[in-house]
C-alpha positions in Angstrom: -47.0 -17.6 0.9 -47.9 -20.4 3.3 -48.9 -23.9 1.8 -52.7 -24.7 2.1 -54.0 -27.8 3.1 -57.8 -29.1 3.9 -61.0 -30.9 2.7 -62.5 -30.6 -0.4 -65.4 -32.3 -2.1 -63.9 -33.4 -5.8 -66.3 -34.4 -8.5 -64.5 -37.8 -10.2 -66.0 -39.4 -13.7 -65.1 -42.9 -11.9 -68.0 -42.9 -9.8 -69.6 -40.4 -11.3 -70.2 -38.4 -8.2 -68.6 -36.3 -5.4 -66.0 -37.7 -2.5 -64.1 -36.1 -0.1 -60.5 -35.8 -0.7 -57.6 -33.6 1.1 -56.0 -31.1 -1.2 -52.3 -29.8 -0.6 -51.6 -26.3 -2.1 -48.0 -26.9 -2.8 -47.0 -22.8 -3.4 -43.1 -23.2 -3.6 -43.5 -25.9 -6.0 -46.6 -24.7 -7.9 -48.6 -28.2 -7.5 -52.1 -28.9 -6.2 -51.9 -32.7 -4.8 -54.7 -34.5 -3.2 -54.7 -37.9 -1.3 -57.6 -40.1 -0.3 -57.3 -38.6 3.7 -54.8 -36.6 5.6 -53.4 -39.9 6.9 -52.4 -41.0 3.5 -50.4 -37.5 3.2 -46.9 -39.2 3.5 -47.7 -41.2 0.5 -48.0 -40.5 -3.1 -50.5 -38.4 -4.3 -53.7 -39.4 -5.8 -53.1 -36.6 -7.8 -51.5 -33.5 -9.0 -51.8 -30.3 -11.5 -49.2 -27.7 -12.0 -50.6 -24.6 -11.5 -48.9 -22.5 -13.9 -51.0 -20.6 -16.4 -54.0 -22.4 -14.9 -56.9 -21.2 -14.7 -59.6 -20.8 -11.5 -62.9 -20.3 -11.9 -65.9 -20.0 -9.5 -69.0 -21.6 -10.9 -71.8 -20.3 -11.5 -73.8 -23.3 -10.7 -74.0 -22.2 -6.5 -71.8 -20.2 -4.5 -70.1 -23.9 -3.0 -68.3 -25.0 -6.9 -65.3 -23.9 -8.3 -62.8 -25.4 -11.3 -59.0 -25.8 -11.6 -58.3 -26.1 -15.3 -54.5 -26.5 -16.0 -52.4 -25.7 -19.1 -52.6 -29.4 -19.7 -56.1 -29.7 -20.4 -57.0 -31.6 -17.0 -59.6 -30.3 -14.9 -60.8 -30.4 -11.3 -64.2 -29.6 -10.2 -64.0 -29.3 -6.7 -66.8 -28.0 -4.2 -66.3 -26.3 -0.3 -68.4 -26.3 2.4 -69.5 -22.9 2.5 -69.0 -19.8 -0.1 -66.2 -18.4 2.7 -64.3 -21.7 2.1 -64.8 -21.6 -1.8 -63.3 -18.1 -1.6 -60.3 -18.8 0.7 -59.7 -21.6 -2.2 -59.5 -19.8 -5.1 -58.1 -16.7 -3.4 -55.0 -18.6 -2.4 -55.0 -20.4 -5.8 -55.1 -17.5 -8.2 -52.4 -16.0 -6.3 -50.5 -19.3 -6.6 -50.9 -19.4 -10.2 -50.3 -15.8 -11.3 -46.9 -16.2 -9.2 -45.7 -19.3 -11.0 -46.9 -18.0 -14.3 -45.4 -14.9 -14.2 -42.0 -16.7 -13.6 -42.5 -18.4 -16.4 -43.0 -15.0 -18.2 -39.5 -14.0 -16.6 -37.5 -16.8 -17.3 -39.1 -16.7 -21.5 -39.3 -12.4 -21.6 -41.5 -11.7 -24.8 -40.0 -10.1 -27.3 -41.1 -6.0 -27.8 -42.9 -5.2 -30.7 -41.5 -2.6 -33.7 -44.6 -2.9 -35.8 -47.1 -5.5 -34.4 -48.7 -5.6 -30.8 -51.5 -7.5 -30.4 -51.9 -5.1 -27.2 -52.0 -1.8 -29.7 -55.0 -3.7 -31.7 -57.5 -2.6 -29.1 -61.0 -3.8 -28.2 -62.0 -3.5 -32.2 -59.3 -6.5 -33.4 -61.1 -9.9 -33.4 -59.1 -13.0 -31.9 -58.6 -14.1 -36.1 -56.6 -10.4 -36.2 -54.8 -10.7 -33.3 -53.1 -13.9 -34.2 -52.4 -13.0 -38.0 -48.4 -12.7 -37.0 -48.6 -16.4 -35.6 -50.8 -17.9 -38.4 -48.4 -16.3 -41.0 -45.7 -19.2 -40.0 -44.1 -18.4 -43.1 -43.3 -15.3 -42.5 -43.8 -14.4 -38.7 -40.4 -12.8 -37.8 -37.3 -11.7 -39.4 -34.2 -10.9 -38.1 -32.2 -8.0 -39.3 -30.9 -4.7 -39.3 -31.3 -1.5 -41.6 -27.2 -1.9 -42.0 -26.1 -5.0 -41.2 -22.8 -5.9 -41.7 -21.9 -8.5 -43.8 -20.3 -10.9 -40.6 -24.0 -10.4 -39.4 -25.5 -11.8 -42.1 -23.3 -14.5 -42.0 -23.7 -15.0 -38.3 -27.5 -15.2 -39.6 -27.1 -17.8 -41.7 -25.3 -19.9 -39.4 -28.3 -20.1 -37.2 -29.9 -23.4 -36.9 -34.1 -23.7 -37.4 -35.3 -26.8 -35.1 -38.6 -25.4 -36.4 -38.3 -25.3 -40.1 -40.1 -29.3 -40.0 -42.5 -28.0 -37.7 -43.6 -24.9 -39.4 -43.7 -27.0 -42.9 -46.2 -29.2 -41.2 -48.1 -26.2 -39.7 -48.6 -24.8 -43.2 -49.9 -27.8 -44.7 -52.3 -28.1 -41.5 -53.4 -24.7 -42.2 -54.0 -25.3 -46.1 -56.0 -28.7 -44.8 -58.2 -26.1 -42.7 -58.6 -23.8 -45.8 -59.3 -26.4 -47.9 -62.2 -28.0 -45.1 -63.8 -24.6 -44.7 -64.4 -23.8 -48.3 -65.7 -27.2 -49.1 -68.1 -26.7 -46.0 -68.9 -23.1 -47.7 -69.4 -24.3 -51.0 -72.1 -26.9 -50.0 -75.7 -25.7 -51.4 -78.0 -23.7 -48.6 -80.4 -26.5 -49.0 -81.1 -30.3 -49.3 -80.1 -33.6 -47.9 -76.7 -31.6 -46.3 -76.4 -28.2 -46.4 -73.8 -25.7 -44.9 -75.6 -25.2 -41.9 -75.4 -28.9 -41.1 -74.8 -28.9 -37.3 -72.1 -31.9 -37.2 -70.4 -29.4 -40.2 -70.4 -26.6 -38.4 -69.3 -28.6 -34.9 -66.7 -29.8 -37.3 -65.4 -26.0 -38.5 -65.4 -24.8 -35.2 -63.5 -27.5 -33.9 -61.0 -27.3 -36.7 -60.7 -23.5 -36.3 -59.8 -24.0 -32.8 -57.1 -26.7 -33.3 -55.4 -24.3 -35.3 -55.7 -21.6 -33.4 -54.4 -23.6 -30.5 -51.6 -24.8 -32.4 -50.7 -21.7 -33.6 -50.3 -20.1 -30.3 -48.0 -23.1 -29.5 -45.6 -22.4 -32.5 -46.0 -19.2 -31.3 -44.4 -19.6 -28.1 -42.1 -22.5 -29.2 -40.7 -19.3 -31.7 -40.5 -16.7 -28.8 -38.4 -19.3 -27.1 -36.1 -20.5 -30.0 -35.0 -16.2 -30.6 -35.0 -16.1 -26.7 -32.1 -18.3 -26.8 -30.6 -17.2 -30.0 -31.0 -13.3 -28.7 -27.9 -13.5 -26.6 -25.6 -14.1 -29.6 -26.8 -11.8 -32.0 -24.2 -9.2 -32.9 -24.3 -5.8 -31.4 -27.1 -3.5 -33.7 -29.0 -6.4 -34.5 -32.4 -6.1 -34.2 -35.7 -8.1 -33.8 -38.2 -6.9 -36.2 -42.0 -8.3 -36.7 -43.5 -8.4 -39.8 -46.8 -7.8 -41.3 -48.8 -10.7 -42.7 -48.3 -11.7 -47.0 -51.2 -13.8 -46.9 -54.3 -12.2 -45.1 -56.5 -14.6 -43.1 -60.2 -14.0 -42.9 -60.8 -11.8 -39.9 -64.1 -14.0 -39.2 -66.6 -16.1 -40.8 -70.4 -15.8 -40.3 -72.5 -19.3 -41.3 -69.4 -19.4 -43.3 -68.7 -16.7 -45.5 -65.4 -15.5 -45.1 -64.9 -12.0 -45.1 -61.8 -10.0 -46.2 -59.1 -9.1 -44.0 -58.4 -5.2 -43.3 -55.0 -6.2 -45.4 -57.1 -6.0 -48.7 -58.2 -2.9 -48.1 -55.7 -0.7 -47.1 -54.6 0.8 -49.8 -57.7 2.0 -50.2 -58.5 3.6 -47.1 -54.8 5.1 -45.8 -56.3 8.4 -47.1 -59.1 7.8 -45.6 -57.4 6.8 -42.2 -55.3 10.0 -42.3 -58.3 12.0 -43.0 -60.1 10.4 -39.6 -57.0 11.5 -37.3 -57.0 14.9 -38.5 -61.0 15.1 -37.8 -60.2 13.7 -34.2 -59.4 17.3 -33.9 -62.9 18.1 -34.2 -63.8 16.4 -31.0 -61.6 18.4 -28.8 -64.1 21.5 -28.8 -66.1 23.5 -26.0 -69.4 21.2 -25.1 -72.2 21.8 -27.4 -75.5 22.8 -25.5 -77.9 20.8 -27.0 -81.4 22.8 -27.1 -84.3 20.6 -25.9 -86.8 22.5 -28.3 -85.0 21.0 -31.0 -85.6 17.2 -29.9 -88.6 15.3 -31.6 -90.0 12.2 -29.8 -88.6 9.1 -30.6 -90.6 7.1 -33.9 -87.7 4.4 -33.7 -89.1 0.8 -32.5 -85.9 -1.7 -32.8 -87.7 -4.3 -30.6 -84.9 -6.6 -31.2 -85.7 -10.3 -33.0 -84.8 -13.7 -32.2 -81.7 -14.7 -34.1 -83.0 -16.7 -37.1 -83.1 -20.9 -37.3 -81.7 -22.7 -34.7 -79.0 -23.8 -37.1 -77.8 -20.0 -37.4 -78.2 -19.6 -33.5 -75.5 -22.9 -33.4 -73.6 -21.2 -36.4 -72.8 -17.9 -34.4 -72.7 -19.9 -31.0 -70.2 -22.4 -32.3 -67.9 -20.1 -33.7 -67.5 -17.8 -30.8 -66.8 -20.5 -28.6 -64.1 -21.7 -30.8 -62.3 -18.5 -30.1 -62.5 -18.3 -26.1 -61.5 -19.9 -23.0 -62.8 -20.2 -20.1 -61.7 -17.1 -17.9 -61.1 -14.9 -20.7 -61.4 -11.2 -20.5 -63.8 -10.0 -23.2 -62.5 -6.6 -23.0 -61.0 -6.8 -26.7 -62.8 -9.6 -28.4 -64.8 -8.4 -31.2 -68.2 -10.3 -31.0 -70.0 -11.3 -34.3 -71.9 -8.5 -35.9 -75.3 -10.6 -36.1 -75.4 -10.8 -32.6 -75.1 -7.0 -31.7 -78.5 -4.5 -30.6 -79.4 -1.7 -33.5 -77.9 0.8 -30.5 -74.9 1.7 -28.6 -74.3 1.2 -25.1 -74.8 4.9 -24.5 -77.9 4.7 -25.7 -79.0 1.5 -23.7 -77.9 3.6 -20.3 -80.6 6.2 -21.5 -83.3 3.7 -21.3 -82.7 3.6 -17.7 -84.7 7.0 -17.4 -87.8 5.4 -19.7 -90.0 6.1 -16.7 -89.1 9.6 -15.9 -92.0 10.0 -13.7 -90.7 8.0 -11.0 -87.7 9.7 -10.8 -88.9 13.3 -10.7 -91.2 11.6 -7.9 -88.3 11.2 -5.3 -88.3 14.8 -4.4 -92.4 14.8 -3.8 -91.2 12.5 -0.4 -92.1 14.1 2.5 -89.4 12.5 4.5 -85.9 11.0 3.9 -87.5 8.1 4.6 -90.1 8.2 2.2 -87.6 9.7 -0.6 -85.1 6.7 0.1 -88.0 4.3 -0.5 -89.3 6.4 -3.7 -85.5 6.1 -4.8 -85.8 2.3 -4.1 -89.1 2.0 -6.3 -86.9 4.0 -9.6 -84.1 2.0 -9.3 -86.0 -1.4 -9.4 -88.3 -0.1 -11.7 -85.4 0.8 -14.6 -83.9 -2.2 -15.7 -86.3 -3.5 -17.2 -86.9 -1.3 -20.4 -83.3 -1.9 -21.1 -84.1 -5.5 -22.5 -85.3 -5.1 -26.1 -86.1 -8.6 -26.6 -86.2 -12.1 -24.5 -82.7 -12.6 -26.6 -79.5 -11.6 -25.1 -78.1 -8.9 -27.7 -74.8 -6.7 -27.3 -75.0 -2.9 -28.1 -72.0 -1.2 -29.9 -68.9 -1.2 -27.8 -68.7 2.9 -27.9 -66.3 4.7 -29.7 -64.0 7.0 -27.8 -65.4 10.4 -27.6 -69.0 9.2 -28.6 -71.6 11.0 -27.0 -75.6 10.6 -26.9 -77.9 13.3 -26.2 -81.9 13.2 -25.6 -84.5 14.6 -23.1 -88.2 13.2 -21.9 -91.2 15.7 -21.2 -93.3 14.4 -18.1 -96.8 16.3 -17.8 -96.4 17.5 -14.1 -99.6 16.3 -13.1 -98.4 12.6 -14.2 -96.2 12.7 -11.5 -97.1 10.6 -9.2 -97.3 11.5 -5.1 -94.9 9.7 -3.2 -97.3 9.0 -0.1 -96.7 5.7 1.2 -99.9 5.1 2.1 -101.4 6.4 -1.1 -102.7 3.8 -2.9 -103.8 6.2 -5.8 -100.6 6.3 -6.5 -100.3 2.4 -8.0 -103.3 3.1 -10.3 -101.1 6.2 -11.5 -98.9 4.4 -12.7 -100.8 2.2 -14.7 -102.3 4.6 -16.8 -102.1 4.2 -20.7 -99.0 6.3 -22.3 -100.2 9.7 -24.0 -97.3 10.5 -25.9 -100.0 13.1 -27.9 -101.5 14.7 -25.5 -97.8 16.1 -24.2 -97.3 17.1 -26.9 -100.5 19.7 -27.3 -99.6 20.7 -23.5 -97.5 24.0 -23.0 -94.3 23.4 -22.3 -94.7 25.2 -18.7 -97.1 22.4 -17.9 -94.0 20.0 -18.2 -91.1 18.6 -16.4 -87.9 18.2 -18.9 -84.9 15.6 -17.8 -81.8 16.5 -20.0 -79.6 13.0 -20.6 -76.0 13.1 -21.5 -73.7 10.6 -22.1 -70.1 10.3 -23.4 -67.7 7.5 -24.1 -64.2 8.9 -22.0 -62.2 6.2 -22.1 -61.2 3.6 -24.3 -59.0 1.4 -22.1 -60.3 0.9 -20.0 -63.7 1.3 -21.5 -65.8 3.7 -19.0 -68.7 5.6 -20.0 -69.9 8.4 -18.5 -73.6 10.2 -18.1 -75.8 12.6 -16.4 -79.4 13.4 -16.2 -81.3 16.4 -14.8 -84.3 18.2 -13.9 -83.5 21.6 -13.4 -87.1 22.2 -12.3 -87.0 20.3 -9.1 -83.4 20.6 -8.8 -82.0 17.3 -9.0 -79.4 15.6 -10.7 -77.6 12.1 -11.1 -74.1 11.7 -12.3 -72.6 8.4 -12.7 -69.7 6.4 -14.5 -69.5 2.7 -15.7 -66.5 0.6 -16.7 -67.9 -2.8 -18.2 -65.9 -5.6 -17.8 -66.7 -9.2 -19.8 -66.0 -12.3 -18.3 -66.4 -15.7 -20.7 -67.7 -18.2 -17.9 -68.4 -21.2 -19.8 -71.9 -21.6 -20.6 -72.2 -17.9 -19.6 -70.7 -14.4 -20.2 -70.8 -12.3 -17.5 -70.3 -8.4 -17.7 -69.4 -6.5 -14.4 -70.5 -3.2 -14.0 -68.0 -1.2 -12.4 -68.5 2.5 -10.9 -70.9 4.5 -8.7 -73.1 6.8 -9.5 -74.4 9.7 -7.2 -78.5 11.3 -7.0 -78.5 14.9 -5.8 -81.3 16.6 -4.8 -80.9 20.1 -3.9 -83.8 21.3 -2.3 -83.1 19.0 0.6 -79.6 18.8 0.7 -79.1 15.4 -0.1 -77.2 12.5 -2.2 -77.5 9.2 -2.4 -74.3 7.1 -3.9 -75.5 3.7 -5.7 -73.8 0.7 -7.8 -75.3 -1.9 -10.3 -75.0 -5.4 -10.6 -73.7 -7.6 -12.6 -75.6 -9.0 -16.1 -75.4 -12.5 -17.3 -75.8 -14.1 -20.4 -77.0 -17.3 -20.2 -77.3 -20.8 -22.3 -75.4 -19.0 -24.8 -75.2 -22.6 -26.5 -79.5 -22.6 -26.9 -81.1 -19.5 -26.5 -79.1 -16.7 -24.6 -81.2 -14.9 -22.1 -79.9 -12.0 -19.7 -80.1 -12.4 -16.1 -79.0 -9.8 -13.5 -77.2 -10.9 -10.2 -75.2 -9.5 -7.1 -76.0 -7.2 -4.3 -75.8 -3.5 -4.8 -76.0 -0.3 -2.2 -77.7 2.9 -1.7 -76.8 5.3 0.9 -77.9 8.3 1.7 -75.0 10.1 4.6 -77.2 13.2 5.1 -80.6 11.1 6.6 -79.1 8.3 7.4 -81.0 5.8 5.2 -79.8 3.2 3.1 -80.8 0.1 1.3 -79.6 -3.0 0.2 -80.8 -4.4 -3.2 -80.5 -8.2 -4.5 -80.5 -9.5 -7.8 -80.6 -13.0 -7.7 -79.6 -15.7 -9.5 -81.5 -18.6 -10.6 -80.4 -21.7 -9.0 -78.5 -24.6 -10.6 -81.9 -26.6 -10.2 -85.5 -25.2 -9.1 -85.5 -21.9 -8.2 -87.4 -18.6 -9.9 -86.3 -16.2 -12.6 -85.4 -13.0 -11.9 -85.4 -12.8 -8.7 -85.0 -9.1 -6.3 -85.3 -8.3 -3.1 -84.8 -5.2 -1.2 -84.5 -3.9 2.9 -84.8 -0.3 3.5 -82.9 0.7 6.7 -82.8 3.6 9.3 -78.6 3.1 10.0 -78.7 4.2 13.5 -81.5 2.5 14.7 -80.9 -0.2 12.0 -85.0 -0.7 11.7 -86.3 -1.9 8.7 -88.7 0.4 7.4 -89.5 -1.1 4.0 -88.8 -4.9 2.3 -88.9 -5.4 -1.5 -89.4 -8.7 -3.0 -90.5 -10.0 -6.9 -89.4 -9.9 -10.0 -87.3 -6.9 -11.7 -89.0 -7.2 -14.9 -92.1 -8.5 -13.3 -94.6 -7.7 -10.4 -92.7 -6.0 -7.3 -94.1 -6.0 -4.1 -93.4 -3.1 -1.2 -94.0 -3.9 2.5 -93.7 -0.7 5.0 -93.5 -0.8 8.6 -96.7 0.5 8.8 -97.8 -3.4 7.7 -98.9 -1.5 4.2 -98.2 -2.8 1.0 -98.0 -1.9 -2.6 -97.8 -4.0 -5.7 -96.0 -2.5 -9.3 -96.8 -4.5 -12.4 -93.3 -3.5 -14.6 -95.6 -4.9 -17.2 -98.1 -2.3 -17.2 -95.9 0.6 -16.3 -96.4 2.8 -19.2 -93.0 4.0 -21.0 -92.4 7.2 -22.1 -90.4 8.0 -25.3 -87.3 10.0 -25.2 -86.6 12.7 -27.6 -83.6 12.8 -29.3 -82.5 15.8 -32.6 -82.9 14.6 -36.1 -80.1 12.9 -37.6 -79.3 15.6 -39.7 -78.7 17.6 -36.5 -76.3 15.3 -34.6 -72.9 15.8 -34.5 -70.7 13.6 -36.4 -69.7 11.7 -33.1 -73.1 11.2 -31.8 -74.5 7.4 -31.6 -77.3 7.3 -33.8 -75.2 9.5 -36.7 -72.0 7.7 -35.8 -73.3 4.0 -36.0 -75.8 4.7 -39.0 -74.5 2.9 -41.7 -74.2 -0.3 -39.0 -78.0 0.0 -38.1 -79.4 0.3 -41.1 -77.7 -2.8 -42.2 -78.6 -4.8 -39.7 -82.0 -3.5 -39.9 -81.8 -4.7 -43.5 -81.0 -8.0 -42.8 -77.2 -6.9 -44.7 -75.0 -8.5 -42.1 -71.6 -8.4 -44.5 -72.2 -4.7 -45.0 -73.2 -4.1 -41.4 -69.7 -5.9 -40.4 -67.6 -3.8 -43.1 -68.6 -0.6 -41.6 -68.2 -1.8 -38.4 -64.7 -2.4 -38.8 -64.2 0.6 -40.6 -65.4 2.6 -37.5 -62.8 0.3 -35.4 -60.0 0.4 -37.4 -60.2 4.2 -37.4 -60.3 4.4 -33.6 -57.3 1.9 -33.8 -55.3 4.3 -35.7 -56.0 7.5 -33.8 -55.0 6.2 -30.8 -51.7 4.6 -32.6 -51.6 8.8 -33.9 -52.2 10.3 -30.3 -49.5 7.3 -28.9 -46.7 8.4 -31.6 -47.7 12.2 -30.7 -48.0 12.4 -27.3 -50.9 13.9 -27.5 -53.6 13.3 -24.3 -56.8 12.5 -25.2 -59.6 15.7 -24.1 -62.9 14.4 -23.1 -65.7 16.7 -23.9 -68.4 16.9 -21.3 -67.2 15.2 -18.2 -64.0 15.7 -16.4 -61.6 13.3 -14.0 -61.9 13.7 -10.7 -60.2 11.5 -8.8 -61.5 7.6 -9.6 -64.4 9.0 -11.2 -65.8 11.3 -13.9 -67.9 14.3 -13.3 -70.0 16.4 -15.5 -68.5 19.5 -16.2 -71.4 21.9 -15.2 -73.7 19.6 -12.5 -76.7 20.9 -11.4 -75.6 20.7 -7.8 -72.9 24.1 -9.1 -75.7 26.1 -9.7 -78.0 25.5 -7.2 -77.3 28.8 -5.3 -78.4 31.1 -8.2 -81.3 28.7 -9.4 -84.3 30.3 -8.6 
């Protein structure tokens, strides 16, 4: 790689503002230097930060800001001219970085795991789990053999231990932190200082971070010290990794510790082999779910702020003391009082919550009109997938978890997709009547089927599919979420396409979905969308480019989208979108036309989903039961307990399917390619449909 070298705006504390300096990407050597101009290049530099198991982030303050932090804890913000230049930056940095780290990695080879691998603990161990073998300094590793010689155990002996001082101190440091917590715990819920005393909590978090940091330091300084003594083992001898003596709470919420999975498993090992032998029961022929047999919806779980302020900080405080900046959230466990009364299949459901507008597409008289009627759906479905100003997370899905439910639309309700039509806005504002479909005949109705099904684990991709057979249309799509810690934000990528057929003109339109955000996750977290997604139809030529945007670092509006509708060959805009996704959109046609939607008054109909007593045993609502109805009764410790129980049973399936070879068989969608498919698509039958 060729050394960098160029302008850059740094932010410095001294002035307390930015000044242009020249920064030297030093790849051979791993170093980022900058001087005060490129004449002072021959001298000594300004400054410099090794690269090594740094960490680059773009800000999400504008598209100009990015950060180098370095393993040493300094930190440069730096700023480009452009978002181009930002991106040649931190391109050329990251690839800098991951090269020098992972000769780091090389030179000091971790050791392979026998019995512990914080890897195998999947996206259900929490960051206090996944560093029980480095907190349990006493007994951490072992080395030994099932027969080894006695001149082994000699040779063992003779071993010197340059950390025996060091790991003393460590356990006395981690008594100190016991010792802090419980006095913190013990203090009364009310008075002059309680538990929830912000400085206290600051104080716990901060102390359970020290040792977390200083644990993964031992940690290392260990992997290092049997690095060196590997070579002159005898032949046989072996590195084994030992389970914790002393179990660490997993996590605390506003202080309660909980117990570790250690106390319990004696208790639930027949309970653990009884869950891999009903993993059989997944791998069955599809169930065909009868709609007739779906009630409408009576559950409400608008979701609630999260309590005081001082429990906000409480929650707040204590996930932050487990991340950094960068960090994949792929397999961190988030606090159970945080989490929606749903799984994320469920959430992808809501997307359909105005089934009307989607049935509409095929009433377009035109590809032109049916691209922007697909347009007006899209913008119009995010929004009902908020349950409440707060940012919540649904259940991470199990594998195999599936969701099923349908909506009745009154045909009639289905609004004409005329662009010049403007009965068709007062349409759509018309008060839900969830009754009156019900006394209809069924014949008067449209039915959309939704299915969705959790297919992978790592990573974790969900799949789902929605139809109307009666108009002959279908959408298939899969999504790999992907968490991001940013800061004072978490961001979640949504990765995949999904694809809208309709048959009875022959065409399909591919589309992605932008990112979501969770915002001032110290205050109040709020979810903002951002990004710029596609639709394209290949058959008529049409596409459109949608764009969430993001609010500004100062001024600027919420919630931001706008939207161009093109004809590709001509490349004429024939319709621009511009508002708020969970607000008032506004659609401007060629024609000089427009049409306002009010998201507010758009009126929601309920799915249907089968009674619990009907679902399958890996369906959401009958899977996570236990979980919701704790958390809908305020019992956060039992909603956690459960939780984990559902987590640790996934965790030991896939340990059973690893140690059998056995592949894991989805149930309702199948791989094809870099995607996932429903295994009978509408678009396979449309030549016998009549």
């Amino acid at each position: 790689m060729e050394n960098v070298s160029g302008y850059l705006m740094k932010y410095t504390n001294l002035v307390t503002g930015w000044q242009y300096r020249f920064f030297v990407l030093n790849n051979e050597a791993g170093l980022l230097e900058y001087f005060v101009n490129e004449q002072s290049r021959g001298q000594k530099p300004r400054g410099t930060l090794h690269l090594a198991c740094a960490v680059i982030s773009p800000s999400d303050e504008d598209s100009h800001t990015f950060t180098v932090n370095a393993v040493s804890g300094e930190q440069y913000k730096l700023r480009g001219t452009d978002a181009k230049e930002r991106q040649h930056w931190v391109s050329r940095l990251q690839l800098c970085a991951q090269h020098h780290t992972e000769a780091i990695g090389k030179n000091n080879p971790p050791l392979k795991s026998r019995s512990f691998s914080m890897a195998s603990q999947g996206s259900g161990s929490s960051p206090g789990s996944q560093r029980r073998a480095s907190q349990n300094v006493s007994s951490f590793f072992n080395v030994g053999h099932h027969k080894m010689p006695a001149t082994a155990k000699r040779f063992q002996a003779l071993q010197p231990d340059h950390l025996v001082e060091v790991r003393e101190r460590m356990s006395q440091a981690d008594g100190q932190h016991r010792d802090l917590i419980r006095c913190i715990e013990t203090l009364p819920s009310s008075g002059h200082i309680t538990s929830l005393d912000q400085d206290l909590l600051m104080l716990k978090a901060t102390s359970m971070a020290t040792m977390n940091c200083l644990n993964d330091c031992f940690h290392i300084l260990q992997l290092q010290q049997v690095a060196q003594q590997k070579s002159s083992f005898p032949a046989g001898a072996t590195i084994e990794w030992l389970e914790e003596k002393i179990p660490l709470p997993d996590h605390f919420k506003n202080g309660s510790a909980h117990q570790s999975f250690a106390e319990h498993s004696g208790s639930e090992g027949t309970r653990q082999e009884q869950s891999v032998l009903q993993s059989s029961e997944l791998i069955t022929e599809p169930e065909e779910i009868n709609p007739d047999e779906e009630t409408e919806d009576t559950f409400d779980d608008k979701e609630d702020d999260l309590g005081a302020v001082e429990e906000q900080r409480s929650v707040i405080l204590h996930l932050l003391s487990q991340l950094k900046l960068g960090m994949d959230l792929t397999r961190v466990v988030l606090p159970t009082f945080i989490l929606e009364k749903r799984s994320l299949l469920e959430m992808y459901a809501d997307f359909m919550s105005h089934p009307e507008l989607f049935i509409a597409i095929t009433n377009g008289a035109t590809p032109e009109e049916r691209m922007i009627c697909f347009v007006e759906y899209y913008l119009t479905s995010f929004h009902e997938g908020r349950k409440g100003a707060i940012a919540k997370k649904p259940y991470n899905p199990i594998i195999g978890e599936t969701f099923h439910c349908s909506w009745r639309v009154a045909k009639d309700k289905v609004p004409p997709c005329k662009l010049s039509d403007a009965s068709s806005q007062s349409s759509l504002q018309r008060p839900a009547a969830s009754e009156e479909l019900e006394s209809e005949p069924q014949s008067d109705c449209y039915t959309v089927r939704f299915i969705a099904e959790q297919v992978s684990h790592h990573p974790p991709v969900s799949g789902f599919y929605a139809e109307c057979a009666e108009r002959k249309m279908c959408v298939n799509a899969h999504i790999w979420t992907k968490s991001k810690f940013m800061g004072m934000s978490i961001g979640v990528s949504m990765i995949g396409e999904g694809l809208l057929c309709v048959s009875e003109h022959g065409e399909e339109y591919t589309f992605t979905l932008p990112c979501a955000y969770a915002r001032s996750i110290l205050t109040v977290p709020w979810v903002e969308l951002g990004g710029k997604v596609n639709i394209n139809c290949a058959k008529s030529g049409y596409s459109a480019g949608i764009t969430f945007h993001t609010k500004p670092f100062y001024g600027g509006k919420l919630h931001r989208v706008t939207a161009e509708v093109k004809h590709n060959s001509t490349n004429t805009v024939v319709c621009r979108v511009q508002g708020e996704w969970n607000g008032v959109l506004e659609f401007t046609y060629s024609n000089g036309e427009t049409k306002t939607v009010d998201l507010t008054k758009l009126p929601v109909t309920r799915k249907r989903v089968r009674p619990l007593e009907k679902q399958g045993a890996f369906e959401s609502r009958r899977l996570w039961k236990h979980v919701t109805e704790s958390l809908r009764e305020g019992d956060i410790d039992k909603a956690t307990e459960h939780k984990r129980m559902l987590e640790e049973r996934q965790r030991t399936e896939e340990r059973h399917r690893l140690e059998t070879e056995t592949q894991w068989h989805t149930k309702y969608f199948l791989r094809e390619g870099e995607g996932w498919v429903y295994h009978k698509p509408l678009w396979k039958n449309t030549g016998t449909s009549t």
